[in-house]
LUMNUTOR-759194 format. One line per field, with one value per residue (C-alpha): residue number from 1; z, x, y. Coordinates in Angstrom, 3 decimals, always signed. Layout:
tormi = NUM; ...;
zz = Z; ...;
xx = X; ...;
yy = Y; ...;
//
This chain:
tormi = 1; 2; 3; 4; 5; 6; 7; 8; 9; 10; 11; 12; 13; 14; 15; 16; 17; 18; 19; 20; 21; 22; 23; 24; 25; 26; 27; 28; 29; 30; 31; 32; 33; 34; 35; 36; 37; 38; 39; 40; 41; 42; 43; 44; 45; 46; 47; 48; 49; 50; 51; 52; 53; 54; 55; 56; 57; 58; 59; 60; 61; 62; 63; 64; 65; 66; 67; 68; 69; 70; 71; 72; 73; 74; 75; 76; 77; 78; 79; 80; 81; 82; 83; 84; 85; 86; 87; 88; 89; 90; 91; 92; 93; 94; 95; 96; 97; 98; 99; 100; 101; 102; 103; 104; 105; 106; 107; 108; 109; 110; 111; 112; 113; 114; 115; 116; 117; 118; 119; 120; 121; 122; 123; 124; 125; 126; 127; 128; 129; 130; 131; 132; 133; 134; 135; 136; 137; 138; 139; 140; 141; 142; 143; 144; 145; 146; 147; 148; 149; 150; 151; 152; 153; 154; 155; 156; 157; 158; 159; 160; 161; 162; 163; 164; 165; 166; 167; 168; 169; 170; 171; 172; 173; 174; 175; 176; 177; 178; 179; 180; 181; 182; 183; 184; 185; 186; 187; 188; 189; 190; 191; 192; 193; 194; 195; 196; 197; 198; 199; 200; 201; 202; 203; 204; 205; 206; 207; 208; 209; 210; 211; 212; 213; 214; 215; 216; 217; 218; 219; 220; 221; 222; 223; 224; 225; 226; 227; 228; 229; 230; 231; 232; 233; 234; 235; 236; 237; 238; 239; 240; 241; 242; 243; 244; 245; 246; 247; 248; 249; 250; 251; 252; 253; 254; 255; 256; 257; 258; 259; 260; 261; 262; 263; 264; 265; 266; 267; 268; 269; 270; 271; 272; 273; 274; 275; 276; 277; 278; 279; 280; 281; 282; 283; 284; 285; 286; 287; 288; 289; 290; 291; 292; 293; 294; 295; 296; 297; 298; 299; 300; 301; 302; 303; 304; 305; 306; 307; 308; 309; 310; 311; 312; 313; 314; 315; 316; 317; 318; 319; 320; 321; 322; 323; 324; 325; 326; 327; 328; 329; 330; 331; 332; 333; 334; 335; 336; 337; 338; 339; 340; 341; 342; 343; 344; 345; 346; 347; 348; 349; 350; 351; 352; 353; 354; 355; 356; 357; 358; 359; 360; 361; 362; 363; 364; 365; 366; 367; 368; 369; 370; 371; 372; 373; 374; 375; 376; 377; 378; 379; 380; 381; 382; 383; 384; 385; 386; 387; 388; 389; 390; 391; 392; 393; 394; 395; 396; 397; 398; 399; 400; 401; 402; 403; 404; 405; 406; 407; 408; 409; 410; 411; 412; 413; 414; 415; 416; 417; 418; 419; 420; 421; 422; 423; 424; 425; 426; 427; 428; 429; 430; 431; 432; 433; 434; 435; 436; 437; 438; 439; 440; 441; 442; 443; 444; 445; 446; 447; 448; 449; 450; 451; 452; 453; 454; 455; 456; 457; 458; 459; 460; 461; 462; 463; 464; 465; 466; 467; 468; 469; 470; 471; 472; 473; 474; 475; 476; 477; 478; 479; 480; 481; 482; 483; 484; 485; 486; 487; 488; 489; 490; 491; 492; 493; 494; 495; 496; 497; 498; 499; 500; 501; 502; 503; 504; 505; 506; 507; 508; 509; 510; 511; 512; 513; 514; 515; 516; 517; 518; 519; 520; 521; 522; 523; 524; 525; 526; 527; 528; 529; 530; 531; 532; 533; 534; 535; 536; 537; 538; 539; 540; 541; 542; 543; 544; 545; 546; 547; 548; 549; 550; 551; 552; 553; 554; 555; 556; 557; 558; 559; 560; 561; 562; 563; 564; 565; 566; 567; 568; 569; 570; 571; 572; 573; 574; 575; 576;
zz = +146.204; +143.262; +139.867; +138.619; +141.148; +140.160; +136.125; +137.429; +138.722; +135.934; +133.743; +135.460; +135.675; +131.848; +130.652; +132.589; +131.025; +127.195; +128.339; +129.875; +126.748; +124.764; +126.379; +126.914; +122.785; +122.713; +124.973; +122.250; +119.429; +121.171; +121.954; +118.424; +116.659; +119.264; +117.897; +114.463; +115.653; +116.306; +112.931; +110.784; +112.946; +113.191; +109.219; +109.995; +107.440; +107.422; +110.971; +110.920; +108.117; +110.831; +113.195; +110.944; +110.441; +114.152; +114.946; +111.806; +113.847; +117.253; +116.801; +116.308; +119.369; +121.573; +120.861; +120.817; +124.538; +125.629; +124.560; +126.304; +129.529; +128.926; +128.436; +131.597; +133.262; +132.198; +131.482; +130.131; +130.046; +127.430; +124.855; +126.627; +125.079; +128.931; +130.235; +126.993; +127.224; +131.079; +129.211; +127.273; +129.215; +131.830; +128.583; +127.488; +130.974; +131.334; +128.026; +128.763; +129.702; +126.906; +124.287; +122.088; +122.556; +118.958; +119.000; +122.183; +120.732; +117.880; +119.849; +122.011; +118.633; +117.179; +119.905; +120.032; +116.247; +116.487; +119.540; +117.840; +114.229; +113.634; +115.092; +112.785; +114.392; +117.873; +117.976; +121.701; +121.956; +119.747; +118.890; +115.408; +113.472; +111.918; +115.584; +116.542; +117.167; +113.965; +114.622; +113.512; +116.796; +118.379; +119.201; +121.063; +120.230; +118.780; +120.083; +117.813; +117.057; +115.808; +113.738; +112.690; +109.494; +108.901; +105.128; +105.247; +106.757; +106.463; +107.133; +110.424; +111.238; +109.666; +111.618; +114.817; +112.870; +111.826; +115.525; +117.527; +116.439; +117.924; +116.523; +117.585; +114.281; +113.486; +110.269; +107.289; +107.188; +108.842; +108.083; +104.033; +104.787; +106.555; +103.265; +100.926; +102.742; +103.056; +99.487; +97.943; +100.397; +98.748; +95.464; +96.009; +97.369; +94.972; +93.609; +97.427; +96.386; +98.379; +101.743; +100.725; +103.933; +107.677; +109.925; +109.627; +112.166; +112.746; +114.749; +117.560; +116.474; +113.670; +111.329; +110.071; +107.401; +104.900; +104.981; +106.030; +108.994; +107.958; +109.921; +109.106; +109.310; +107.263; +106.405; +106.617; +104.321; +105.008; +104.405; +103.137; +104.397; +102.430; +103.838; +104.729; +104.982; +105.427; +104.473; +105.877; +105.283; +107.141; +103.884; +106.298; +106.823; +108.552; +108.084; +105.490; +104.345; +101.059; +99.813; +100.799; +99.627; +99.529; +96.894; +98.538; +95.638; +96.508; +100.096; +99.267; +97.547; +100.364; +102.623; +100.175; +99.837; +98.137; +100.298; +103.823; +107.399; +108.898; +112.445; +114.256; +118.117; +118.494; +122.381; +120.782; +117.406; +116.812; +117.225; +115.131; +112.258; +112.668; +112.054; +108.712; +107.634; +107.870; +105.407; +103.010; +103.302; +100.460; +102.036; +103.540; +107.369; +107.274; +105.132; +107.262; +110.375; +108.254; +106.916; +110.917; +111.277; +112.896; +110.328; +112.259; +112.898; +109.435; +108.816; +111.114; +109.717; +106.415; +107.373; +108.516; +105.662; +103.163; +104.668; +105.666; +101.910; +101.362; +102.965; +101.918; +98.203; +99.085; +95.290; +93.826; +93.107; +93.163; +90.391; +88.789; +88.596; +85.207; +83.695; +82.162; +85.165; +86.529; +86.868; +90.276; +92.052; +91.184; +91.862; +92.447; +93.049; +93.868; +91.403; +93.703; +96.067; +94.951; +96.682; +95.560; +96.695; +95.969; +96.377; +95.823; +93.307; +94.317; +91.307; +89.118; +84.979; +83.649; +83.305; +86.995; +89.223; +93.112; +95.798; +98.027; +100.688; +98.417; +97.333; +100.575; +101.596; +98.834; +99.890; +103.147; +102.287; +100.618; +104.079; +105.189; +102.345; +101.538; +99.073; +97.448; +96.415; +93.348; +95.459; +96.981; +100.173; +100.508; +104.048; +104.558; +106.043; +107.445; +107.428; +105.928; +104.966; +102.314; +101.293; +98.602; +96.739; +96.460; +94.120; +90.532; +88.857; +86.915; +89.733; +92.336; +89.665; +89.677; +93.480; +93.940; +91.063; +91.305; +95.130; +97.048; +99.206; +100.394; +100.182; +101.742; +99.747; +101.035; +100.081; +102.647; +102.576; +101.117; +103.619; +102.592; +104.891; +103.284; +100.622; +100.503; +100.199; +97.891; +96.668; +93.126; +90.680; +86.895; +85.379; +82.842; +80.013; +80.069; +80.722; +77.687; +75.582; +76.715; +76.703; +74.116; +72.536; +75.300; +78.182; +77.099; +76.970; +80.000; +82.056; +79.675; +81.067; +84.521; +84.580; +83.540; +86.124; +88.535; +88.142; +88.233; +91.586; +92.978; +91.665; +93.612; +96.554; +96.189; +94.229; +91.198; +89.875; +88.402; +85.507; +84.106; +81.834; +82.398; +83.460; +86.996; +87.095; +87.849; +87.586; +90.347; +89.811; +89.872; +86.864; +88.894; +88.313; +90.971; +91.599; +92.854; +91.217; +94.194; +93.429; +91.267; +93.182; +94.874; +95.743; +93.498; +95.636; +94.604; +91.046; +88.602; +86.138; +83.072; +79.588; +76.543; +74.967; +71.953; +69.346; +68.702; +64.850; +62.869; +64.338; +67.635; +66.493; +64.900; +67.655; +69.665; +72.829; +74.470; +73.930; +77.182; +80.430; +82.507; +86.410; +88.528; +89.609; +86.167; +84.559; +81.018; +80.931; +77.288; +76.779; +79.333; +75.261; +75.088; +78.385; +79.080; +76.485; +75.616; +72.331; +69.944; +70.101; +73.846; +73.752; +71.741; +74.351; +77.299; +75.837; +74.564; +78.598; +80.355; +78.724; +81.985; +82.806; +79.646; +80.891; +82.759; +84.171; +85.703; +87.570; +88.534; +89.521; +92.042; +93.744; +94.588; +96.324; +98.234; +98.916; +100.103; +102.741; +99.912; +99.834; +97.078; +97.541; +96.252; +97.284; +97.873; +95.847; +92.148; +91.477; +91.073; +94.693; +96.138; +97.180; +95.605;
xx = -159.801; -158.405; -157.330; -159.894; -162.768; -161.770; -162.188; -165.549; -166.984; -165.516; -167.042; -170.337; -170.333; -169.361; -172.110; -174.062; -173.124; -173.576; -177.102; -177.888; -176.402; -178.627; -182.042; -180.731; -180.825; -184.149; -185.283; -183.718; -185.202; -188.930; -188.384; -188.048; -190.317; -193.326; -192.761; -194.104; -197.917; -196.943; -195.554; -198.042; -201.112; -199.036; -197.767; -194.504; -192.952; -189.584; -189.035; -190.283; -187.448; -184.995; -186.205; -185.838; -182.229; -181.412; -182.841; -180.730; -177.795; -178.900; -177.364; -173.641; -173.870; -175.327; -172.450; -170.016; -171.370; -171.587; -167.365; -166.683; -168.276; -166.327; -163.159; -163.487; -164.534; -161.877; -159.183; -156.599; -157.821; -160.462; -159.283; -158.059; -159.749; -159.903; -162.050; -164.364; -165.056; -166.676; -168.521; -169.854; -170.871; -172.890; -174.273; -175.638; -177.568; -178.390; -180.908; -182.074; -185.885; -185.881; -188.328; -185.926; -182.571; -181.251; -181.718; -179.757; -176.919; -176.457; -175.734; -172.770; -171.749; -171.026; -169.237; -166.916; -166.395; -165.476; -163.022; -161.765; -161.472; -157.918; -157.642; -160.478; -163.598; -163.985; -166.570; -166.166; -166.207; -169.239; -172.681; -171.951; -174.699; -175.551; -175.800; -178.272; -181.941; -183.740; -187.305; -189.188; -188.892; -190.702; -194.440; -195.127; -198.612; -198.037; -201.321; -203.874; -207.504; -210.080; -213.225; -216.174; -217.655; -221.462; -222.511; -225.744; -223.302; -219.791; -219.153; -219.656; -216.869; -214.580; -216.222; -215.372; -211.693; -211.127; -212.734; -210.279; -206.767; -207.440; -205.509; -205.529; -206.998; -210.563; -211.608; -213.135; -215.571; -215.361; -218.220; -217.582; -213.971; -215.548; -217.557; -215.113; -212.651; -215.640; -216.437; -212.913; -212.724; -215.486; -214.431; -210.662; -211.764; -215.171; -213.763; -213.730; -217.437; -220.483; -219.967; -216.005; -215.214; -215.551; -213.216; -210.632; -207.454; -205.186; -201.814; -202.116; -199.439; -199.419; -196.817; -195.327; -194.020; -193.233; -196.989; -198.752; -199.981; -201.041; -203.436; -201.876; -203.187; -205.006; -208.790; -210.360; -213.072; -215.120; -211.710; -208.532; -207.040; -205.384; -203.201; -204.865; -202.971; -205.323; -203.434; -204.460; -203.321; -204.276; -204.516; -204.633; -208.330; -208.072; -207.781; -208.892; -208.431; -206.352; -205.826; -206.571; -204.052; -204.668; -202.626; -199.119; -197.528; -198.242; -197.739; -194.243; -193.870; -194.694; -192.345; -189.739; -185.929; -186.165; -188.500; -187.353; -187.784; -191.338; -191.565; -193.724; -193.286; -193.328; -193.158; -191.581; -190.281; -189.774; -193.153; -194.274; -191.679; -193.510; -196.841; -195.537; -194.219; -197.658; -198.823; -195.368; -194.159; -191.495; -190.242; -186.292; -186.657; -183.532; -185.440; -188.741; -185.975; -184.646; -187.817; -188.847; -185.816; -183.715; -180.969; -178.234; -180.562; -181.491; -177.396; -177.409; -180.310; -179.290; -175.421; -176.863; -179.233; -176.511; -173.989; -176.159; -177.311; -173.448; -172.201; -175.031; -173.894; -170.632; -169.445; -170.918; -168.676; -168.751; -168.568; -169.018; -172.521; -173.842; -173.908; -171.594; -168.588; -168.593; -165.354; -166.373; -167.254; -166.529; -169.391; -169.865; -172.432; -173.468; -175.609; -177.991; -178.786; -180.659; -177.292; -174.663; -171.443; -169.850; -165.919; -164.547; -161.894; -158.837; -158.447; -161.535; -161.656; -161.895; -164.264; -164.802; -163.157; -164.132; -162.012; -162.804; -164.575; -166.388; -167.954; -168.091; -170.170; -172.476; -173.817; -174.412; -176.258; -178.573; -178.678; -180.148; -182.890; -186.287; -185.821; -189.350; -189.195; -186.622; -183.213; -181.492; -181.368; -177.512; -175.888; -172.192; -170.462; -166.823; -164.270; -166.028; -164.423; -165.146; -162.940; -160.695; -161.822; -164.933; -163.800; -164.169; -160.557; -161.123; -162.918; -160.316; -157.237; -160.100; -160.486; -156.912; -155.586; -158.318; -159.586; -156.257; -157.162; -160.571; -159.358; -156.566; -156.068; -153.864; -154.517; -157.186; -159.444; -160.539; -160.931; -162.748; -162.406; -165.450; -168.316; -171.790; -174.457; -177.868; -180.522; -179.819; -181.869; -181.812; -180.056; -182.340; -180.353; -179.994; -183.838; -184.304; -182.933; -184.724; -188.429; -191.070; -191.746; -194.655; -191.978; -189.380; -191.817; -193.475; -189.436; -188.128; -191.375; -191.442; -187.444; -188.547; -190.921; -188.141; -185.973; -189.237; -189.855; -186.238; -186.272; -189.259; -187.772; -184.554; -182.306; -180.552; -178.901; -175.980; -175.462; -178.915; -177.450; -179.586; -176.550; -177.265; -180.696; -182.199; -185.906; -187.581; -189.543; -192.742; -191.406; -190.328; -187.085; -184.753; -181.513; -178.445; -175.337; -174.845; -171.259; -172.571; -175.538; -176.491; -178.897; -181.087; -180.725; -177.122; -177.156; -177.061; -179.523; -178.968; -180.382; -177.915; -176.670; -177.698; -174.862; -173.075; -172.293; -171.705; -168.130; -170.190; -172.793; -170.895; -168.218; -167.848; -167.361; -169.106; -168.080; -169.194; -167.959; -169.319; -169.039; -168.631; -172.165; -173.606; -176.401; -178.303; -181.385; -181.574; -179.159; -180.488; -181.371; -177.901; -177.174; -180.179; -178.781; -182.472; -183.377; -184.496; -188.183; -188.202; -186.689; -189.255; -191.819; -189.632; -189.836; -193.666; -194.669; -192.215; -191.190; -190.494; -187.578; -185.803; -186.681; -184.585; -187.092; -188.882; -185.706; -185.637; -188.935; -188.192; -185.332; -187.442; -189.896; -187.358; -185.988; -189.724; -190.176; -192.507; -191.881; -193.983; -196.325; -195.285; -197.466; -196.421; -198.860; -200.203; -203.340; -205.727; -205.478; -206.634; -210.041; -212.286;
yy = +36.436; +34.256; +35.480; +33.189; +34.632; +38.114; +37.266; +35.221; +38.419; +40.642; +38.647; +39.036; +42.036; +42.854; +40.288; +41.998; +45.458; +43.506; +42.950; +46.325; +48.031; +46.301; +47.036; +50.921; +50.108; +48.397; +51.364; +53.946; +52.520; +51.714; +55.547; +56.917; +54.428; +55.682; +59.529; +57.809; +58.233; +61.916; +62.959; +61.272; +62.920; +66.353; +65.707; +65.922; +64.512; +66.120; +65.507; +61.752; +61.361; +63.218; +60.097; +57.500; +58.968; +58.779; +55.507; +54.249; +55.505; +54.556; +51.075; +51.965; +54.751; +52.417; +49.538; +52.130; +53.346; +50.108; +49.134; +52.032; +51.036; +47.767; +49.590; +50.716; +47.712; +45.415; +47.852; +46.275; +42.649; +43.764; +41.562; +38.738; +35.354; +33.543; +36.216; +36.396; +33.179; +33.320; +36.331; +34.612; +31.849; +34.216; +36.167; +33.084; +32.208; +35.531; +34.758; +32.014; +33.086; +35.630; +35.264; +37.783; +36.407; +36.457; +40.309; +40.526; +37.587; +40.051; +42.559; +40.966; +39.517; +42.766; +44.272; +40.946; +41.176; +45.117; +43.664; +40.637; +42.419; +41.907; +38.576; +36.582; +35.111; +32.781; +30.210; +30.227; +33.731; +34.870; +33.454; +32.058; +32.707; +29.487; +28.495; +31.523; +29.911; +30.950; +32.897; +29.856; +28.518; +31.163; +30.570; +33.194; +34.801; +37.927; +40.892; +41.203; +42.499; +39.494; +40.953; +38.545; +40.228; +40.031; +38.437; +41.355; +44.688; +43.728; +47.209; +47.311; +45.077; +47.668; +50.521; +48.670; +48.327; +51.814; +52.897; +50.236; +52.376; +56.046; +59.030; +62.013; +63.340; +62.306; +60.554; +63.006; +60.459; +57.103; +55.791; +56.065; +54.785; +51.589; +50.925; +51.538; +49.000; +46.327; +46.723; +46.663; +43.414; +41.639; +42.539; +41.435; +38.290; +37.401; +34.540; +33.021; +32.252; +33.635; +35.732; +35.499; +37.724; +35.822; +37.525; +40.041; +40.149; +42.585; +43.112; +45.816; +47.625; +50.703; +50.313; +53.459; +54.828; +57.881; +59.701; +56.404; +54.440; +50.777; +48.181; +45.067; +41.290; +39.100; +38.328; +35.414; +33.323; +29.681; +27.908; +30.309; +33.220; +36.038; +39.653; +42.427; +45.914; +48.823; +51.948; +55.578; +58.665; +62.177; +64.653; +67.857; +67.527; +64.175; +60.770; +58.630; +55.274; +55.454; +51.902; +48.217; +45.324; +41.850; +40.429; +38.710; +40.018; +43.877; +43.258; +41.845; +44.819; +47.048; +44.917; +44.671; +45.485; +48.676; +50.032; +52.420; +50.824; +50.834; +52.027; +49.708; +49.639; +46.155; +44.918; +41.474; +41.491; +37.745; +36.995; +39.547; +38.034; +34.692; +36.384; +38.514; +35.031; +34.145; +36.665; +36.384; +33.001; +32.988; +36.152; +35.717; +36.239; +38.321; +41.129; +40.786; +41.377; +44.426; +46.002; +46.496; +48.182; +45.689; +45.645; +43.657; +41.435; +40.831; +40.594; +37.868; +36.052; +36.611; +35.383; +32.212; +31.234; +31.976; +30.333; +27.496; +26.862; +27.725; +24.704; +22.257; +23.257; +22.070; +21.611; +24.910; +28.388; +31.360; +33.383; +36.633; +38.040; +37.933; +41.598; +44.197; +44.369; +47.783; +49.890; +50.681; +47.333; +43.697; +41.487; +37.835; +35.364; +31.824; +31.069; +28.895; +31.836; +35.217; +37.488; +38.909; +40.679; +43.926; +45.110; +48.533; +47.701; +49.556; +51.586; +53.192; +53.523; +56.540; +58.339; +57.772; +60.179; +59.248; +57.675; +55.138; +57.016; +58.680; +55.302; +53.696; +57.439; +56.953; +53.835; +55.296; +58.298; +55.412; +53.477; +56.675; +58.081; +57.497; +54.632; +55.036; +51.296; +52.106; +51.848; +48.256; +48.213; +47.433; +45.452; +46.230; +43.006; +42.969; +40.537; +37.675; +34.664; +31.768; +29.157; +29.638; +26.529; +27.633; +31.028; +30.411; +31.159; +33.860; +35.290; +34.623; +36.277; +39.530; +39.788; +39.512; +41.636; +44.764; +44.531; +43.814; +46.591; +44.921; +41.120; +38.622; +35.141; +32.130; +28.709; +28.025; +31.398; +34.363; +36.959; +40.423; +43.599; +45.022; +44.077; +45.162; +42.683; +42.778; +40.594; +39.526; +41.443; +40.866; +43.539; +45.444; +45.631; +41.853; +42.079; +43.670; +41.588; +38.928; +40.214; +40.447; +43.742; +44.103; +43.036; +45.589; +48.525; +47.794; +47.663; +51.037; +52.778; +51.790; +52.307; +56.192; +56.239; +54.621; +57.859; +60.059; +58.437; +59.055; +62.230; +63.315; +62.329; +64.412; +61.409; +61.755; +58.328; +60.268; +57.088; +56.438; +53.171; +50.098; +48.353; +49.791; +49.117; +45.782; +44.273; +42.260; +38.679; +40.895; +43.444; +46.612; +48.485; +49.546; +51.363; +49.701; +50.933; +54.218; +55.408; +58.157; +58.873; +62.225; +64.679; +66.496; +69.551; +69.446; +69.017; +72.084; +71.402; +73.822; +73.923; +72.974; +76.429; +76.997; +76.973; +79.994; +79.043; +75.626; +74.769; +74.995; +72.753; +70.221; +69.942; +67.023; +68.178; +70.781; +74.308; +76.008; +75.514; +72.348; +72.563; +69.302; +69.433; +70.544; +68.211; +68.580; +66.947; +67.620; +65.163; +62.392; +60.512; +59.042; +58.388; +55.957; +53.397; +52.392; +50.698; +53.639; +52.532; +52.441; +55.679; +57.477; +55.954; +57.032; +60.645; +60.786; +59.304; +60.870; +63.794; +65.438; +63.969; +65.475; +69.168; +71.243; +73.132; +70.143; +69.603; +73.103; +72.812; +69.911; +71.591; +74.815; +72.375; +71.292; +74.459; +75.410; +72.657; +70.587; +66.867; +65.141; +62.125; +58.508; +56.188; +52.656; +50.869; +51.287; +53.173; +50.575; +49.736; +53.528; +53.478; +56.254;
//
């Protein structure tokens, strides 16, 4: 047998092994997104956050499994270019029926890139990404459920709705669930005219997530169609239908970057990203791919948009992103494109006090929590490259003066080991500035209520300044400055002593011991950098946050096993 028959059949048989390793994935993560129905009929919340953990980490296991069964296939001809090319080439046949084939593409890509790290990027070798068939393409018919509604008992339909999805708990009372969906349905949708409800339709699949299970689809009148996301909860006594959303706006929301990973155990995921396109068509792709929990997939997707628009705004730079420069991360933007782009720099202002790992651990610990719609989801990318052209100066002098660690420069391109990658928010304290007295209460309140939400689900922001919050196109504050973030659990929150005479009270600096972990609440005033007014209002509405004992309070629930309740979705949307 010929050298070249022998790297023919090697090849085979590691495309082959690529291919395998990816479905024992797919298998994985079908496996630990089916335990979902379990923990929200058992109300096991604790444990479906354990899942949602694992699965998170199911991705780098599985790659890691499958370059060791690589290893040991080619020995040591594992990273010789000839041979990945026939790999490739018998990858790509091997795909050629699949109606998934991006998902499996990203795969082999990332186990070439880990390969090929050092040695840049192969177009022959990988799948580039602006090459990957996007999900548009895909018109495969994703399952549903069809309802025709009746003008005289609309109910009905949503009995037979509520009675198609069996759970092994039973309803409290199904029949007053039914009618308060059909009547919040008519109401949402009035202004459709008379009999605004025809038909309601409804993906097979559950989605999952935190305390809920949500039916989700779309509803139908004479001539226009709107979403429709039923969302139940089982309260201990049994199910019941909590809250009906019909507004694109709130189901963005729901879908949106700030929000945890449903688990929906989809058979084909690209057709179901067509259909949620359907409902949210200004949505990115990339974050519908990420919000089902394919992540890398929503890397890839987001890589190619970006770099598509990229290279169609040919004469555009990049440049810093507009608001006050952090002394942990430098950040840059184009401004044509809603991303931007965060570097460790390599050394940190006082007062910070972290190292590198430290940083780079933060923003995983965030990969991993409940993000209650207040933190940024944020995508780590590797060894990206842009053309040097295309920096800005004064950005390009930053990069290569404070990030040398994380970037290489020569006169053709930038190359950056590491940068994490979020959707451009407006920073609030710019946002504050630029509002209306109404606008600016309405962000400093719902930026209190944005730390009251993290803090009920164990997160503690660590810098409170509006400089590290941002405000989304619908008005909502979020997190997504991480490198002081932690756990409430770990904090010490302790009530400011009381002075012991006037040197004490007048003195600048405290007088007491303060321990690494120790937090004042008392003192939260200064620290949130709000506008006196706002201030005042933060304290009369949430006065909670500025009370030790509240905090105190929180970490003995967690101690105890008790998670509180955020739900998803304002108040006006719960049905009575």
């Amino acid at each position: 047998m010929s050298p070249i028959d022998i790297d023919a059949e090697l090849a085979q048989r590691m495309a082959s092994a690529i291919r395998d390793g990816f479905e024992d994935y797919h298998a994985g993560f079908a496996a630990i997104t089916a335990r979902a129905k379990g923990r929200f009929e058992q109300r096991q919340w604790e444990v479906a956050q354990q899942d949602a953990v694992e699965r998170i980490g199911l991705y780098d296991r599985c790659i890691a499994s499958c370059m060791e069964t690589l290893r040991l296939l080619a020995g040591d001809a594992i990273g010789e270019r000839a041979l990945w090319l026939q790999v490739h080439a018998r990858y790509t046949s091997l795909l050629s029926t699949l109606i998934d084939a991006e998902l499996y593409k990203t795969f082999y890509n990332t186990l070439a890139r880990r390969l090929f790290a050092t040695r840049g990027v192969d177009g022959q070798v990988e799948f580039l990404a602006l090459d990957v068939e996007p999900s548009d393409a895909i018109t495969h018919p994703v399952a549903r459920h069809v309802y025709a509604v009746s003008a005289h008992r609309p109910a009905d339909a949503v009995m037979r709705v509520l009675g198609d999805y069996r759970f092994g708990v039973p309803y409290v009372h199904q029949l007053r669930c039914a009618a308060a969906v059909s009547i919040r349905l008519q109401d949402d949708l009035a202004h459709w005219g008379t009999h605004p409800v025809r038909g309601i339709e409804l993906l097979d699949t559950v989605f999952y997530r935190e305390r809920r299970a949500y039916l989700v689809g779309r509803v139908f009148g004479e001539h226009r169609f709107s979403p429709c996301i039923i969302a139940l909860v089982n309260d201990g006594q049994g199910l019941r239908a909590d809250a009906v959303l019909t507004r694109r706006a709130d189901v963005a929301h729901l879908f949106g970057v700030s929000r945890s990973y449903f688990h929906a155990n989809l058979s084909n995921v690209g057709d179901a990203v067509v259909f949620l396109r359907s409902l949210l068509p200004g949505k990115p792709i990339d974050e519908i791919y990420t919000v089902l929990g394919r992540a890398k997939q929503g890397k890839t997707e987001r890589y190619r948009t970006f770099f598509r628009h990229f290279q169609e705004q040919a004469n555009e730079q990049l440049v810093h992103a507009e608001g006050t420069p952090g002394m942990v991360m430098a950040v840059f933007t184009l401004p044509s494109y809603p991303l931007v782009f965060k570097l460790i720099r390599d050394r940190f202002a006082w007062p910070k006090a972290m190292s590198r790992q430290q940083v780079e651990d933060k923003y995983a610990l965030v990969f991993n929590l409940d993000r209650v719609g207040r933190l940024l989801d944020a995508q780590p990318y590797r060894h990206q490259r842009f053309p040097t052209r295309r920096f800005a100066p004064a950005l390009l002098k930053e990069l290569r003066e404070q990030c040398a660690l994380s970037v290489q420069v020569n006169d053709e391109t930038v190359e950056i080991a590491l940068c994490y990658v979020q959707r451009r928010f407006r920073p609030l304290n710019l946002y504050l500035r630029e509002q209306g007295p109404t606008g600016v209460r309405a962000a400093a309140l719902d930026y209190a209520q944005a730390i009251t939400d993290m803090a009920r689900n164990n997160i503690f922001p660590g810098d409170m300044l509006p400089k590290n919050f941002g405000v989304s196109r619908h008005g909502r504050a979020v997190f997504y400055d991480y490198d002081e973030l932690c756990l409430v659990s770990d904090c010490v929150f302790r009530d400011w002593p009381t002075p012991r005479n006037e040197e004490d009270a007048m003195s600048d600096e405290p007088w007491f011991h303060v321990g690494p972990r120790d937090v004042f609440p008392q003192r939260f005033g200064p620290f949130m950098g709000l506008p006196a007014l706002e201030l005042t209002a933060v304290r009369e509405h949430y006065g909670h946050l500025f009370d030790p004992a509240w905090w105190r309070d929180l970490q003995q629930q967690f101690a105890d096993g008790v998670l509180p309740d955020t739900p998803p979705y304002a108040r006006e949307h719960r049905l009575a």
